[in-house]
N, C-alpha and C positions, 0 to 999 in steps of 0.2 A: 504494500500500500504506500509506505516512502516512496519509492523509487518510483512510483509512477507518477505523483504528485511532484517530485523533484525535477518530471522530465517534464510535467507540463506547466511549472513556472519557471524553469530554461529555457525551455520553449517558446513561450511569450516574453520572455526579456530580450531573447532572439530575435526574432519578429517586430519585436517595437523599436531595438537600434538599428536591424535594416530598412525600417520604415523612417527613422530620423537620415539616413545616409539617402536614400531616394528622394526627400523631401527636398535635401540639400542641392541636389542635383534636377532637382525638375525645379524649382523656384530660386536659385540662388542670389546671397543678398547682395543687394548692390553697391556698385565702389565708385564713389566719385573722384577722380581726377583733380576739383577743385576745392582750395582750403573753405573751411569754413567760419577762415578768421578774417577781418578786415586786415589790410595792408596799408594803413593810412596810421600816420605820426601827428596827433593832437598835442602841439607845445600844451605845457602846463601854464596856466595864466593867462596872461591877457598881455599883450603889447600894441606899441602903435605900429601901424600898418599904412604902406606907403607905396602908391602904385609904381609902375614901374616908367610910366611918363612922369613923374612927381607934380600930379593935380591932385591927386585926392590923398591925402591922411588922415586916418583915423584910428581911433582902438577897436582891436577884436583879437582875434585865436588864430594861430595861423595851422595850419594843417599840410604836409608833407604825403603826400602819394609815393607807399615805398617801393612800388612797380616798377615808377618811368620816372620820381625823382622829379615831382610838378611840385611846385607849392603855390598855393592856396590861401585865400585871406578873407574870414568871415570877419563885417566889420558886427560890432554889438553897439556900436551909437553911445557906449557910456564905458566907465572904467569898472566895467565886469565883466565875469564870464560867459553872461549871455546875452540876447540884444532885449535892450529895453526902447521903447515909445510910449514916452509922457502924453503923450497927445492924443494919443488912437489907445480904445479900448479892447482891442484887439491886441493880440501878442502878435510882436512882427516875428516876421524869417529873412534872413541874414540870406543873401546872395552872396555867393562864393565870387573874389576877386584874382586873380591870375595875376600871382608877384614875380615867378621866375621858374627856373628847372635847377636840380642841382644834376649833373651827369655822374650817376653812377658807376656807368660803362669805364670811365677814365680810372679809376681807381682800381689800381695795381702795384700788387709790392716787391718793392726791390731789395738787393740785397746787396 
């Protein structure tokens, strides 16, 4: 009476990890290629920000695109970290300003 009970919960434990190995193989999980981190450099703080014709200054965040080495310049209209408008009772959105590139590609070490 063991021995038969033995063979048919082997049996079924058989059965059910070749059911997990076919599962794997008829649905397999999926692998993405891309990160699923941002690649963007947020300075900390707040600086003033200065186009790169030099007509506009102002304070905001500047932000570093670590791809292609763009940076970026939210102004926030005040000496904080985010945009304020005294005026409008609406919260504004900060349009991103185009300061410069740093070239990554250049950077190589010598010896």
């Amino acid at each position: 009476m063991k021995s038969r009970y033995l063979e048919i919960i082997l049996t079924f434990i058989a059965l059910m990890l070749a059911l997990l190995v076919v599962r794997q193989y008829q649905a397999p999980a999926t692998v993405r290629a891309e990160s699923e981190q941002s690649n963007l450099f947020i300075e900390p703080g707040y600086l003033n920000l200065r186009s790169p014709d030099g007509l506009t200054q102002v304070q905001g965040k500047m932000v570093v695109n670590l791809n292609n080495g763009e940076i970026w310049g939210f102004p926030t209209l005040v000496n904080g970290p985010y945009p304020v408008d005294l005026t409008a009772s609406k919260p504004p959105v900060s349009k991103p300003m185009y300061l410069g590139q740093f070239d990554f590609s250049s950077m190589k070490r010598t010896r």
